[in-house]
PyMOL Python script that loads the backbone (N, CA, C, O; Angstrom):
from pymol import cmd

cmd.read_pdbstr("""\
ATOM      1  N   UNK A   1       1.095-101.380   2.580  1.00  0.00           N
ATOM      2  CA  UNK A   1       1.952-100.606   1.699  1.00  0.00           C
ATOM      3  C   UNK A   1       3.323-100.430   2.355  1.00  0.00           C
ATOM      4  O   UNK A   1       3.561 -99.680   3.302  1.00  0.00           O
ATOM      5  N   UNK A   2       4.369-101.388   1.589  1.00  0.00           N
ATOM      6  CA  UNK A   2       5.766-100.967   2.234  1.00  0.00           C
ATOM      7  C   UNK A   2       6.209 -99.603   1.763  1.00  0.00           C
ATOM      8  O   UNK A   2       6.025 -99.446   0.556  1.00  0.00           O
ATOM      9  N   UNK A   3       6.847 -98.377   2.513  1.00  0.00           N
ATOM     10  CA  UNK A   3       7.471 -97.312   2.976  1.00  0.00           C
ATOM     11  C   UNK A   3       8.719 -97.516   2.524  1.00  0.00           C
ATOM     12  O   UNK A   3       9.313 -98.485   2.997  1.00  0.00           O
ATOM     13  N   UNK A   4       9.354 -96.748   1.607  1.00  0.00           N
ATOM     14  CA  UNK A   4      10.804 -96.035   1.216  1.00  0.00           C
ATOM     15  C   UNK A   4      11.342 -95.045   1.696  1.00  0.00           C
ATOM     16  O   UNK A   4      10.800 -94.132   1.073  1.00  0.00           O
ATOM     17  N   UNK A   5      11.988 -94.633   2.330  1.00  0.00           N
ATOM     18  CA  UNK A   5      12.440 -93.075   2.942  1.00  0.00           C
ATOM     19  C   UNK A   5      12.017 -92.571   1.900  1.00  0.00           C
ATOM     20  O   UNK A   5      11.357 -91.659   2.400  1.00  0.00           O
ATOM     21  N   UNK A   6      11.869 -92.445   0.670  1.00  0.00           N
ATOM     22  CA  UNK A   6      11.599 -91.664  -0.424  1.00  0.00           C
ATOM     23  C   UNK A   6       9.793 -91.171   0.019  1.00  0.00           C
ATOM     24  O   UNK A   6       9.465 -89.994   0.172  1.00  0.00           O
ATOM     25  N   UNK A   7       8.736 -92.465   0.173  1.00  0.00           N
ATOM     26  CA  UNK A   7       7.609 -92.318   0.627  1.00  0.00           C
ATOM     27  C   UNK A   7       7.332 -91.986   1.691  1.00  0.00           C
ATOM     28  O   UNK A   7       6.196 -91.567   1.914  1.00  0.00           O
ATOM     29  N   UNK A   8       8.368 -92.074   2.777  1.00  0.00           N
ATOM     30  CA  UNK A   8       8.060 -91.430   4.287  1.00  0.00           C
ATOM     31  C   UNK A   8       8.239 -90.220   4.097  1.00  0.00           C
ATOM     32  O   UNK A   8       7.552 -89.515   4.836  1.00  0.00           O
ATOM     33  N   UNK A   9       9.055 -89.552   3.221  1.00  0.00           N
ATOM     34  CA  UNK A   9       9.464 -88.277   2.973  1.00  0.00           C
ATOM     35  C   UNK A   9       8.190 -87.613   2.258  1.00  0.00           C
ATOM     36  O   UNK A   9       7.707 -86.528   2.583  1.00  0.00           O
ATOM     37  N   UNK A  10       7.830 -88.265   1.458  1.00  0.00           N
ATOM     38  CA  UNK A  10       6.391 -87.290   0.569  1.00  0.00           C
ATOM     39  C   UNK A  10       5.836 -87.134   1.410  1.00  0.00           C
ATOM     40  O   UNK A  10       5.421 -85.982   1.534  1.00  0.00           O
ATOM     41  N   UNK A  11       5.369 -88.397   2.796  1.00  0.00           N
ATOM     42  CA  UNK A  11       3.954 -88.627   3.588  1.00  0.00           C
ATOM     43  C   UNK A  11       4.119 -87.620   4.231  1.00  0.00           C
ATOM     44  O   UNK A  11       3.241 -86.757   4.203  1.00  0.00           O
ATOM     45  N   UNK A  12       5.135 -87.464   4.896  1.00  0.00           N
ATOM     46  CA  UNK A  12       5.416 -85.958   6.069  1.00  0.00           C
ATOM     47  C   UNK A  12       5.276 -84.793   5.349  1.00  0.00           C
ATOM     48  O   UNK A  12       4.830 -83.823   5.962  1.00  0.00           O
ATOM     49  N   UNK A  13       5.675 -84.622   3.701  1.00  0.00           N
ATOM     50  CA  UNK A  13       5.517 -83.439   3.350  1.00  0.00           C
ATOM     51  C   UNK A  13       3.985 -83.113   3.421  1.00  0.00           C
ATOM     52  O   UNK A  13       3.241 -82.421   4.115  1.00  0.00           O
ATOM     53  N   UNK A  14       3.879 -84.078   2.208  1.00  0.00           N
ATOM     54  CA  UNK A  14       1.765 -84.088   2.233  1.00  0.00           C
ATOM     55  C   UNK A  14       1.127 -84.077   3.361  1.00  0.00           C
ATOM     56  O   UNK A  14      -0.080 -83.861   3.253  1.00  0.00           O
ATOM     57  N   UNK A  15       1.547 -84.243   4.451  1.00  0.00           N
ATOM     58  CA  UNK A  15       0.986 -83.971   5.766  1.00  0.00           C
ATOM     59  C   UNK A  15       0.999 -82.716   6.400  1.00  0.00           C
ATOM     60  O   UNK A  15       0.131 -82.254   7.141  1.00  0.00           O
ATOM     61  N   UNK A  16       2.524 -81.978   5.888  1.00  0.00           N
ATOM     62  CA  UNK A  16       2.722 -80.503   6.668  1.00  0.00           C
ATOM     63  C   UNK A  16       1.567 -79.952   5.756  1.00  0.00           C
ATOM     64  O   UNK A  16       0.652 -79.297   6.254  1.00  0.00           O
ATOM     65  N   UNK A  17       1.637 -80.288   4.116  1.00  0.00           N
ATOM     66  CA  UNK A  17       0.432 -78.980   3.705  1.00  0.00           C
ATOM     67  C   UNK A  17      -1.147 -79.139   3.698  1.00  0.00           C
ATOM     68  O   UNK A  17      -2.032 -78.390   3.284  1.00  0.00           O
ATOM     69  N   UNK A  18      -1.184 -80.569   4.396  1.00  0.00           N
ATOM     70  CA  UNK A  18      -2.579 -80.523   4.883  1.00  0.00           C
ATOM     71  C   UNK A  18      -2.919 -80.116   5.812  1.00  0.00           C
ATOM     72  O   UNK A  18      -4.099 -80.027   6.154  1.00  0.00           O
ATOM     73  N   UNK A  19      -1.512 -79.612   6.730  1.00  0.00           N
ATOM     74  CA  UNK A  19      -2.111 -78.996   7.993  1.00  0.00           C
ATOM     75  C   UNK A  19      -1.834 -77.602   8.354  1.00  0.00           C
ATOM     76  O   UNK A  19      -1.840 -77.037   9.447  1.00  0.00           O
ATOM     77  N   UNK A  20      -1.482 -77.005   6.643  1.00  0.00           N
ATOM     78  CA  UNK A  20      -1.319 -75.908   6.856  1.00  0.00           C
ATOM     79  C   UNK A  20      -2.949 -75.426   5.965  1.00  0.00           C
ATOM     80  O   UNK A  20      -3.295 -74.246   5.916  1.00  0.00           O
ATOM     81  N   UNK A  21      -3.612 -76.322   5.462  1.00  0.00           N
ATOM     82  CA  UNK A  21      -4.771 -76.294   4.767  1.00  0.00           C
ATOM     83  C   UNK A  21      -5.861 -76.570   5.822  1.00  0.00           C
ATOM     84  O   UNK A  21      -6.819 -75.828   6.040  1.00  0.00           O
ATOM     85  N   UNK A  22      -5.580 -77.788   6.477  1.00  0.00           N
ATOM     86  CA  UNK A  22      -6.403 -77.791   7.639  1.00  0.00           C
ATOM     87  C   UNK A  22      -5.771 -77.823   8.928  1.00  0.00           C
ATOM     88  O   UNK A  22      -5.564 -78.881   9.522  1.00  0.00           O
ATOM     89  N   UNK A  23      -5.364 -76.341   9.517  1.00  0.00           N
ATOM     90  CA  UNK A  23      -4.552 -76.628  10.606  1.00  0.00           C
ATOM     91  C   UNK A  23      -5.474 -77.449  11.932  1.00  0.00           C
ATOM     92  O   UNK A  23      -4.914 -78.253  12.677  1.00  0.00           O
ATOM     93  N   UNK A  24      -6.835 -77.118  12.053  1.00  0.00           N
ATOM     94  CA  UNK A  24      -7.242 -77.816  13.222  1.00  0.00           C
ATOM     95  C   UNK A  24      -7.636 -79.296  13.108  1.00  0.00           C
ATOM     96  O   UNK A  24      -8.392 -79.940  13.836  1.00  0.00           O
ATOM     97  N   UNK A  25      -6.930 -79.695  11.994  1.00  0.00           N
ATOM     98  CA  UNK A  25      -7.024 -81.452  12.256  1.00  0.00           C
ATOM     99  C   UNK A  25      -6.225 -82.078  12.907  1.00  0.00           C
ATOM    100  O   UNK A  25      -5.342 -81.496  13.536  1.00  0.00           O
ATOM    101  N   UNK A  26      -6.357 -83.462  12.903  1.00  0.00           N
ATOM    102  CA  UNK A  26      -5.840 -84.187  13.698  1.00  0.00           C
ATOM    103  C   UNK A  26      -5.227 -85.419  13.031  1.00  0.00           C
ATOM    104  O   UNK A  26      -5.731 -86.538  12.933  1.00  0.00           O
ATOM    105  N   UNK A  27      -4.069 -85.001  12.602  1.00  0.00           N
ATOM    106  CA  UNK A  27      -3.402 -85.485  11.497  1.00  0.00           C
ATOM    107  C   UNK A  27      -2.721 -87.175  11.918  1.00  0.00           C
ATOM    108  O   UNK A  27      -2.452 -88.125  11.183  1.00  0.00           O
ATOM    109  N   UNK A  28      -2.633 -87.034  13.121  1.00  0.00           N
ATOM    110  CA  UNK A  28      -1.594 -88.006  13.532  1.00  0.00           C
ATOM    111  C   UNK A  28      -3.291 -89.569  13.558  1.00  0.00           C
ATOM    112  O   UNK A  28      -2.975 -90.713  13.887  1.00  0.00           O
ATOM    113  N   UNK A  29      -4.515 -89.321  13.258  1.00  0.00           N
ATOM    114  CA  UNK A  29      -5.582 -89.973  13.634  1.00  0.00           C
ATOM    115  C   UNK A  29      -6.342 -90.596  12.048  1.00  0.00           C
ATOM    116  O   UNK A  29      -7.241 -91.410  11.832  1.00  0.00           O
ATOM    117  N   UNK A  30      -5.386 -89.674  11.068  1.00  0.00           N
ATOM    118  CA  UNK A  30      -5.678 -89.665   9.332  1.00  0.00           C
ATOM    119  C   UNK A  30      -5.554 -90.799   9.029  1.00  0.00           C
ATOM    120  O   UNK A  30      -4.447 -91.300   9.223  1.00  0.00           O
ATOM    121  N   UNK A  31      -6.785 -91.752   8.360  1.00  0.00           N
ATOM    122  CA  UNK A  31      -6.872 -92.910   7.564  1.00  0.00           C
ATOM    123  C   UNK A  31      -6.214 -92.657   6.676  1.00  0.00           C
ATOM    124  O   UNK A  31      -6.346 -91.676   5.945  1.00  0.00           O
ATOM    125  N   UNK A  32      -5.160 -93.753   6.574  1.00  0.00           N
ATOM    126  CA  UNK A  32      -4.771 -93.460   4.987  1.00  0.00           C
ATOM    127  C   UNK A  32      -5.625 -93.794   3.551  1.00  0.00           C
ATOM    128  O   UNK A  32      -5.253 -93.755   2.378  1.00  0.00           O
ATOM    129  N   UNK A  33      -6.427 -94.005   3.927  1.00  0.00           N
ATOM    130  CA  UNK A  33      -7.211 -94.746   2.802  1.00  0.00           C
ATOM    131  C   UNK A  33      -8.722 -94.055   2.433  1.00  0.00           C
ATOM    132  O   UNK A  33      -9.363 -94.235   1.397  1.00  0.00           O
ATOM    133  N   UNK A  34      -9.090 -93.215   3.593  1.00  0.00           N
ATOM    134  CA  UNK A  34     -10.364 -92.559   3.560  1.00  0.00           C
ATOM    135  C   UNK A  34      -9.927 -91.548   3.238  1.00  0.00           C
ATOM    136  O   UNK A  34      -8.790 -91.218   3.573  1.00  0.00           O
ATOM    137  N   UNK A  35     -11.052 -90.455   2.183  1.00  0.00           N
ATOM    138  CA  UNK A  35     -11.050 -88.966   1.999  1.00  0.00           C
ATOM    139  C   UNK A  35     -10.584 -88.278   2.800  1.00  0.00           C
ATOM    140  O   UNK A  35     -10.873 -88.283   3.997  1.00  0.00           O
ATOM    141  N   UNK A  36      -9.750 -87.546   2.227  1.00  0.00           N
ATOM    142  CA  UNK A  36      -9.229 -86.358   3.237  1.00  0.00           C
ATOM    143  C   UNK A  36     -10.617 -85.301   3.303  1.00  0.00           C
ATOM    144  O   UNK A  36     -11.021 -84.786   4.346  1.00  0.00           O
ATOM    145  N   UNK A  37     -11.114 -85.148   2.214  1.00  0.00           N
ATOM    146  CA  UNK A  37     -12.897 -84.531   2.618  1.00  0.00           C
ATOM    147  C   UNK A  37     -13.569 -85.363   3.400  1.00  0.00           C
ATOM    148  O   UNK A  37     -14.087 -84.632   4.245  1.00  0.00           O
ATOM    149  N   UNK A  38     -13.782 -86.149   3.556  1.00  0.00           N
ATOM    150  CA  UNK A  38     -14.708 -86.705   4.757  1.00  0.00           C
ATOM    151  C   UNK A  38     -13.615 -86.784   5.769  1.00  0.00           C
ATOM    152  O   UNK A  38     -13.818 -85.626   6.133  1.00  0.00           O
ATOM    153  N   UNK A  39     -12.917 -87.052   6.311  1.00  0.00           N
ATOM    154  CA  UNK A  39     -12.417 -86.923   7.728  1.00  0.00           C
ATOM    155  C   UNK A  39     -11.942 -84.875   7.986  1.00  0.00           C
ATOM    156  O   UNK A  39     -11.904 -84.296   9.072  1.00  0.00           O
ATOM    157  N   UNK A  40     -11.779 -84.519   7.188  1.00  0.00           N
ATOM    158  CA  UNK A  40     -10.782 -83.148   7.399  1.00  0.00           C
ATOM    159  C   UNK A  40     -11.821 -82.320   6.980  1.00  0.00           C
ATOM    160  O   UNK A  40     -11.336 -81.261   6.582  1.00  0.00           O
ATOM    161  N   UNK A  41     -13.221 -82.332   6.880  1.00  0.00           N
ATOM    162  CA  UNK A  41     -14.177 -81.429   6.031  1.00  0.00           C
ATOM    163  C   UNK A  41     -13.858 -80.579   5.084  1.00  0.00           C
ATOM    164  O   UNK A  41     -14.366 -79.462   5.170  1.00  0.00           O
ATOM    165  N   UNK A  42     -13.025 -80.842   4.038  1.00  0.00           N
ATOM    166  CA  UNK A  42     -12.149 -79.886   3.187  1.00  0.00           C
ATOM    167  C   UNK A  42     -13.677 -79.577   2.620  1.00  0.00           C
ATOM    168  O   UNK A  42     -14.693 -80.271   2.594  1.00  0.00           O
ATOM    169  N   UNK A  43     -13.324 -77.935   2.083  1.00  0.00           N
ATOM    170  CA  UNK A  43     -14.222 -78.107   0.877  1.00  0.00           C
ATOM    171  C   UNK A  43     -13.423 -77.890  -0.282  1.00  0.00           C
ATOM    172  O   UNK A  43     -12.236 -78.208  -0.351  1.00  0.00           O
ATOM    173  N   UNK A  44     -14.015 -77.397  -1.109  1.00  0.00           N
ATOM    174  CA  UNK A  44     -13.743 -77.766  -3.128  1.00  0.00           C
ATOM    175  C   UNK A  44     -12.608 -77.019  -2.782  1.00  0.00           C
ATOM    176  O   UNK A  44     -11.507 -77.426  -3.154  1.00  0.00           O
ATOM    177  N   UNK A  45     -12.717 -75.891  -2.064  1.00  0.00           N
ATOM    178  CA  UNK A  45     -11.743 -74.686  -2.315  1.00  0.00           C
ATOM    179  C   UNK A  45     -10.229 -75.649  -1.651  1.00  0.00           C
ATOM    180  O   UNK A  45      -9.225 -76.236  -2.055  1.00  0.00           O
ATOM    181  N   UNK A  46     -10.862 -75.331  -0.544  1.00  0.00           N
ATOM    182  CA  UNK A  46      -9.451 -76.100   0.536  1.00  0.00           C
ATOM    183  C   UNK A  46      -8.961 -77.585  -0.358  1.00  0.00           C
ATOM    184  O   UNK A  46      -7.783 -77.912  -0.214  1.00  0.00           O
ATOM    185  N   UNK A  47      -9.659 -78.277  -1.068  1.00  0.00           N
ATOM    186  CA  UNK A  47      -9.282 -79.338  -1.773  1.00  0.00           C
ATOM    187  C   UNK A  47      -7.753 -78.550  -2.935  1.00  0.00           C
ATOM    188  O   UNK A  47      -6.526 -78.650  -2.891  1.00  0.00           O
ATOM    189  N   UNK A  48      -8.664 -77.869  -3.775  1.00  0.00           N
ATOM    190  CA  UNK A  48      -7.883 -76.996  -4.597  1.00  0.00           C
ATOM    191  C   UNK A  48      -6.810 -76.273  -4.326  1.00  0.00           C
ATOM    192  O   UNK A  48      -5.882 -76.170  -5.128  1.00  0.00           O
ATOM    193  N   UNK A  49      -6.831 -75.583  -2.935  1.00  0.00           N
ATOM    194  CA  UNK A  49      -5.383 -74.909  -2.573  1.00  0.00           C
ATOM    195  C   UNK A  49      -4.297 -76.264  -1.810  1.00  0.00           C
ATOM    196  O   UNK A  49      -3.173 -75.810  -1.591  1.00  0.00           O
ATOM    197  N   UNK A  50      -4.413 -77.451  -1.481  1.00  0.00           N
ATOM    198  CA  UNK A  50      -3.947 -78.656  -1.460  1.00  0.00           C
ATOM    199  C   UNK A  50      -3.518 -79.265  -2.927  1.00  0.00           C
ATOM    200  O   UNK A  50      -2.322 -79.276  -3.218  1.00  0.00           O
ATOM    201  N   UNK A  51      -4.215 -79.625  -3.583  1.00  0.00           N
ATOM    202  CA  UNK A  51      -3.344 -79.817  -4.953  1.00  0.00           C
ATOM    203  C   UNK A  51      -2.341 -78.801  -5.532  1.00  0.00           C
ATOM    204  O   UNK A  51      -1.279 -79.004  -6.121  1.00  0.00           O
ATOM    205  N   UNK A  52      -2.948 -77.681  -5.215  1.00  0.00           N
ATOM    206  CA  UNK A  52      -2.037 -76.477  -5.904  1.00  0.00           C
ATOM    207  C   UNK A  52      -0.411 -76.827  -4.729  1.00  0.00           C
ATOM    208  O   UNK A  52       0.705 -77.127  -5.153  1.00  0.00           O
ATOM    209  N   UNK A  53      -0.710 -76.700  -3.635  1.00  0.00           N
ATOM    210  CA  UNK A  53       0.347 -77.252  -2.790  1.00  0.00           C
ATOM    211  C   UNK A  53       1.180 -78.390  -3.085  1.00  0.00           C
ATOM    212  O   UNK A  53       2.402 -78.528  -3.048  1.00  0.00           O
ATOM    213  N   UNK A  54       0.283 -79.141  -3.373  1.00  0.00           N
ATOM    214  CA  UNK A  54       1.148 -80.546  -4.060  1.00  0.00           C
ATOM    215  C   UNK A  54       1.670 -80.341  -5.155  1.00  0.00           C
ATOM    216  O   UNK A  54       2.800 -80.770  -4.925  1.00  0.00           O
ATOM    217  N   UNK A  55       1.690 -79.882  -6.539  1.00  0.00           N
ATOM    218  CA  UNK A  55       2.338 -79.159  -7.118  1.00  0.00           C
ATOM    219  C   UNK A  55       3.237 -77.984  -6.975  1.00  0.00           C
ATOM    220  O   UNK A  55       3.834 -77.616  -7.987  1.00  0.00           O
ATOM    221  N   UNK A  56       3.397 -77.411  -5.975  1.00  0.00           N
ATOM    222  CA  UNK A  56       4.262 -76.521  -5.528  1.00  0.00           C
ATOM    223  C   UNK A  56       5.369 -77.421  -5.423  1.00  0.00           C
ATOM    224  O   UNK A  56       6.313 -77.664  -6.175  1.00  0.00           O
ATOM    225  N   UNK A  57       4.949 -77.941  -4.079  1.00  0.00           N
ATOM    226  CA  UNK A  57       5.749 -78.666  -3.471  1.00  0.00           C
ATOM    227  C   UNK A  57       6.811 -80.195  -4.095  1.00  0.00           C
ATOM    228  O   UNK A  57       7.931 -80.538  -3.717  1.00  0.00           O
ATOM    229  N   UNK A  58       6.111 -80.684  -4.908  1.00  0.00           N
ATOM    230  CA  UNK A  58       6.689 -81.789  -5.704  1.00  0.00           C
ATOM    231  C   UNK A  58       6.996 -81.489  -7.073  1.00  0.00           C
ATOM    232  O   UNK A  58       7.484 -82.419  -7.715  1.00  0.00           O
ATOM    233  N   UNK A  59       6.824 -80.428  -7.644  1.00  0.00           N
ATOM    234  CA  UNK A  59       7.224 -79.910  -9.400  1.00  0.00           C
ATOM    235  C   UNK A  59       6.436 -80.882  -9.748  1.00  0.00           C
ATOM    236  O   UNK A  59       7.023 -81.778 -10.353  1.00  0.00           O
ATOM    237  N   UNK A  60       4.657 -81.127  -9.495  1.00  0.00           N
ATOM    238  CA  UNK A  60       4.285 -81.983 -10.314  1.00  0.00           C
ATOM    239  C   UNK A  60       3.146 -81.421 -10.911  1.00  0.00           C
ATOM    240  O   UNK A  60       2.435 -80.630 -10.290  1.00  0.00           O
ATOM    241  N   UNK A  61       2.851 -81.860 -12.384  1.00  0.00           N
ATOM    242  CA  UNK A  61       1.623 -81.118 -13.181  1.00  0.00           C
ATOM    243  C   UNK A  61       0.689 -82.292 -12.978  1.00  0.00           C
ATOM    244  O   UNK A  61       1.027 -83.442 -13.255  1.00  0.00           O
ATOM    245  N   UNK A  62      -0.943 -81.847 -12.299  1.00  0.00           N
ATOM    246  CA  UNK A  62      -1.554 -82.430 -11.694  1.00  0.00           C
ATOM    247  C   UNK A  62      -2.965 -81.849 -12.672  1.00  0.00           C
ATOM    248  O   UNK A  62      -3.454 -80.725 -12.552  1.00  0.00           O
ATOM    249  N   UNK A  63      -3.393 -82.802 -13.530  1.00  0.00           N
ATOM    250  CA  UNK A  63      -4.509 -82.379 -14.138  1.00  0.00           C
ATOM    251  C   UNK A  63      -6.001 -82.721 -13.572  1.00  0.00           C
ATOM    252  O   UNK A  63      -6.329 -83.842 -13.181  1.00  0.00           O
ATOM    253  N   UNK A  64      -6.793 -81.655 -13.589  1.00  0.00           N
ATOM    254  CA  UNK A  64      -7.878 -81.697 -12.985  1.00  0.00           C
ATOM    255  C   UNK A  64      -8.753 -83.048 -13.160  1.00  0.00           C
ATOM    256  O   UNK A  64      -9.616 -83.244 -12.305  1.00  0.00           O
ATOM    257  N   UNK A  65      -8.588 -84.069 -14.281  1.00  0.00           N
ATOM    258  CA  UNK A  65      -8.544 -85.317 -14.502  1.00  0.00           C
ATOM    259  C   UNK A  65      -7.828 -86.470 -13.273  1.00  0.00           C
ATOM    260  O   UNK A  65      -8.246 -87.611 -13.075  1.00  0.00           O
ATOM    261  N   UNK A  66      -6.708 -85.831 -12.582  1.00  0.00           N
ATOM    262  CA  UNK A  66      -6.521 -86.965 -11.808  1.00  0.00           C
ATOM    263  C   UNK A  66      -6.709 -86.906 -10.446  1.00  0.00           C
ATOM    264  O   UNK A  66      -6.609 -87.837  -9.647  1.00  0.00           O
ATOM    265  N   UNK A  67      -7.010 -85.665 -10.213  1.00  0.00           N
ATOM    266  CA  UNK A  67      -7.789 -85.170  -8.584  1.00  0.00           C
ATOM    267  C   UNK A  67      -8.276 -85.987  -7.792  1.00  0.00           C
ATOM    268  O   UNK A  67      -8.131 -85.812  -6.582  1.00  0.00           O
ATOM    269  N   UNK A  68      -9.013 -87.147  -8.324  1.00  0.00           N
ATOM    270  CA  UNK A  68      -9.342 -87.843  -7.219  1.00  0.00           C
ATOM    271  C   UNK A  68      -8.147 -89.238  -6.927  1.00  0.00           C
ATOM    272  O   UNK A  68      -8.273 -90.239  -6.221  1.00  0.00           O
ATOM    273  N   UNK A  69      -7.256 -88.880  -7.608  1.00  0.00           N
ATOM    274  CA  UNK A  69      -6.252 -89.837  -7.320  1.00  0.00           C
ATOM    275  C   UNK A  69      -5.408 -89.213  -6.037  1.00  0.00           C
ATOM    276  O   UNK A  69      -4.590 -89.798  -5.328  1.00  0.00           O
ATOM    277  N   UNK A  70      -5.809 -88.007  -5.973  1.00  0.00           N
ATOM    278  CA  UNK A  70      -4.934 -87.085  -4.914  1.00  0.00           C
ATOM    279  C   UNK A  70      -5.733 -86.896  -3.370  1.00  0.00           C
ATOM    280  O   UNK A  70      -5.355 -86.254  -2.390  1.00  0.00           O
ATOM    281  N   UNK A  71      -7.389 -87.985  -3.636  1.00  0.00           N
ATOM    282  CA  UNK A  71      -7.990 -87.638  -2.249  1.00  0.00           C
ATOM    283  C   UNK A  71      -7.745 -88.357  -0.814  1.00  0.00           C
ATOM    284  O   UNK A  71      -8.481 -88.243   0.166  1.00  0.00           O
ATOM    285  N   UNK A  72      -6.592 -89.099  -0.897  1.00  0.00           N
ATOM    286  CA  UNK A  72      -6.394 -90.171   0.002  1.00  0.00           C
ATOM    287  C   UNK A  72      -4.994 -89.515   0.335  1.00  0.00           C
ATOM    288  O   UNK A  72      -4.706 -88.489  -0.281  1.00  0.00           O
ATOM    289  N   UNK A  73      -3.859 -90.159   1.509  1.00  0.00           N
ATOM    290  CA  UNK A  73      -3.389 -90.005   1.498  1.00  0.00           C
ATOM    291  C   UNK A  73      -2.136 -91.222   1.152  1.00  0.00           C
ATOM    292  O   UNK A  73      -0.943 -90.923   1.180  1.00  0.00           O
ATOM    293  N   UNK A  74      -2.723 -92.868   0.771  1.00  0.00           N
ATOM    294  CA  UNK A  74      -2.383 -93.494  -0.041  1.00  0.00           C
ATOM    295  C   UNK A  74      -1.956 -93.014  -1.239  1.00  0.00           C
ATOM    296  O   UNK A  74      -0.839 -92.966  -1.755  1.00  0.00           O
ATOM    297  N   UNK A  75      -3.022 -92.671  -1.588  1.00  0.00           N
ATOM    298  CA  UNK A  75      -3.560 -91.577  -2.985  1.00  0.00           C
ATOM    299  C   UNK A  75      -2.355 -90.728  -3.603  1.00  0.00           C
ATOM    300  O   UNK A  75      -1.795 -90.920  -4.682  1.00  0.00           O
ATOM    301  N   UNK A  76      -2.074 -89.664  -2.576  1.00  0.00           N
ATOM    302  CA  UNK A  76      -0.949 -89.044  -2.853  1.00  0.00           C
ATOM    303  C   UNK A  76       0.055 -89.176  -2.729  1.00  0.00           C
ATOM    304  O   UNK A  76       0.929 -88.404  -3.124  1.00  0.00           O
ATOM    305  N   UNK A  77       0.269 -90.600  -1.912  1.00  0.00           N
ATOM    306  CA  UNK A  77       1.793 -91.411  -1.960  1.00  0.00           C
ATOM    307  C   UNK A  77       2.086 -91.476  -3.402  1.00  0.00           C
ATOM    308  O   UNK A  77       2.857 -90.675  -3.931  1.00  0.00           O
ATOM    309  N   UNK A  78       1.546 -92.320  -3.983  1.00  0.00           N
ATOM    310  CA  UNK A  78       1.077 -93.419  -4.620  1.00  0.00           C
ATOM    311  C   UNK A  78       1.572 -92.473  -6.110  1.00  0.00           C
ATOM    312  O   UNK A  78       2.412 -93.018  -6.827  1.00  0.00           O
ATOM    313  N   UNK A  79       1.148 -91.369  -6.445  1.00  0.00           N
ATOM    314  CA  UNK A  79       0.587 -90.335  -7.380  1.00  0.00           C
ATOM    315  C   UNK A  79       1.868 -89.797  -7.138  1.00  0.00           C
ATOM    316  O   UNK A  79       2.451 -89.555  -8.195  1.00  0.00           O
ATOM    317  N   UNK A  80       2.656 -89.462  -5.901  1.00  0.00           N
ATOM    318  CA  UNK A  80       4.006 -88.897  -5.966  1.00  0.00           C
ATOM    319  C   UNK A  80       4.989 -89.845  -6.630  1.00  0.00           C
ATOM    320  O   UNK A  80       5.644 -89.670  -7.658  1.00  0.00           O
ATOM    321  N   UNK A  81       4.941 -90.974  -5.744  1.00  0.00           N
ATOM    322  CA  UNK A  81       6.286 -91.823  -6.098  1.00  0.00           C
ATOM    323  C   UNK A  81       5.747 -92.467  -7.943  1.00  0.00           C
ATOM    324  O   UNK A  81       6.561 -93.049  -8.660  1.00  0.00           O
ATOM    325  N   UNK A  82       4.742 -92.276  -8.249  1.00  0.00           N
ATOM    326  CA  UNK A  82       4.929 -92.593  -9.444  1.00  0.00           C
ATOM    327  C   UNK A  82       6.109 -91.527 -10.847  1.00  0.00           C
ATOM    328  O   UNK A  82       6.964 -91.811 -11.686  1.00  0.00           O
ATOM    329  N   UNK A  83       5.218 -89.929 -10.192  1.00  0.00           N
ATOM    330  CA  UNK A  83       5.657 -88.741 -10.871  1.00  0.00           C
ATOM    331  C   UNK A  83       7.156 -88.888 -10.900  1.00  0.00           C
ATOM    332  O   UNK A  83       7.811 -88.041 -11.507  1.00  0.00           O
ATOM    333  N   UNK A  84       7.762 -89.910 -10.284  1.00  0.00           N
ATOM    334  CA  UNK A  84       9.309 -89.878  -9.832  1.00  0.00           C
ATOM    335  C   UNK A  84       9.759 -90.601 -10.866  1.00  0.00           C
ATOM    336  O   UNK A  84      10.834 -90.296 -11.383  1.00  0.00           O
ATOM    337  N   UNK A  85       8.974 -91.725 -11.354  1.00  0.00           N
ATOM    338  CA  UNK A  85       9.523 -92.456 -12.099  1.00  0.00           C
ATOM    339  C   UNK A  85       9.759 -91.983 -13.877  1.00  0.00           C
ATOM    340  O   UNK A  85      10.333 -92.751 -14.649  1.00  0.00           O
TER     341      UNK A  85
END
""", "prot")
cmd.dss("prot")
cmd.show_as("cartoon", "prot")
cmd.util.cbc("prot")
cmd.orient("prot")
């Protein structure tokens, strides 16, 4: 996946509020491609205050329909730079 300052910019954001969701991870070790629940043990809740974050943070309306487009951190590249278009 080629990187836009536009996408390096989401990745670092989506990264600060996963680690303000999961501060004792180990962010810099994050598959981009695997669950952020299976590596980060989120549960439903911590999943949920992360989307709500991602909508904070990006002015984006995120329907409970596309949630699992938001479990990667591909995922939420991917799901940002689209909302842009």
């Amino acid at each position: 996946m080629t990187t836009t300052p536009s996408d390096a910019d989401a990745r670092a954001q989506i990264l600060r509020l996963l680690g303000e969701i999961a501060p004792e991870a180990d962010l810099a070790c994050l598959n981009p491609d695997v669950s952020f629940r299976d590596q980060l043990d989120l549960d439903s809740m911590d999943f949920l205050n992360f989307v709500v974050a991602l909508h904070k943070a990006f002015h984006i309306e995120i329907p409970e329909t596309d949630y699992p487009k938001y479990m990667t951190l591909n995922g939420c590249i991917a799901q940002v730079a689209a909302s842009r278009t």
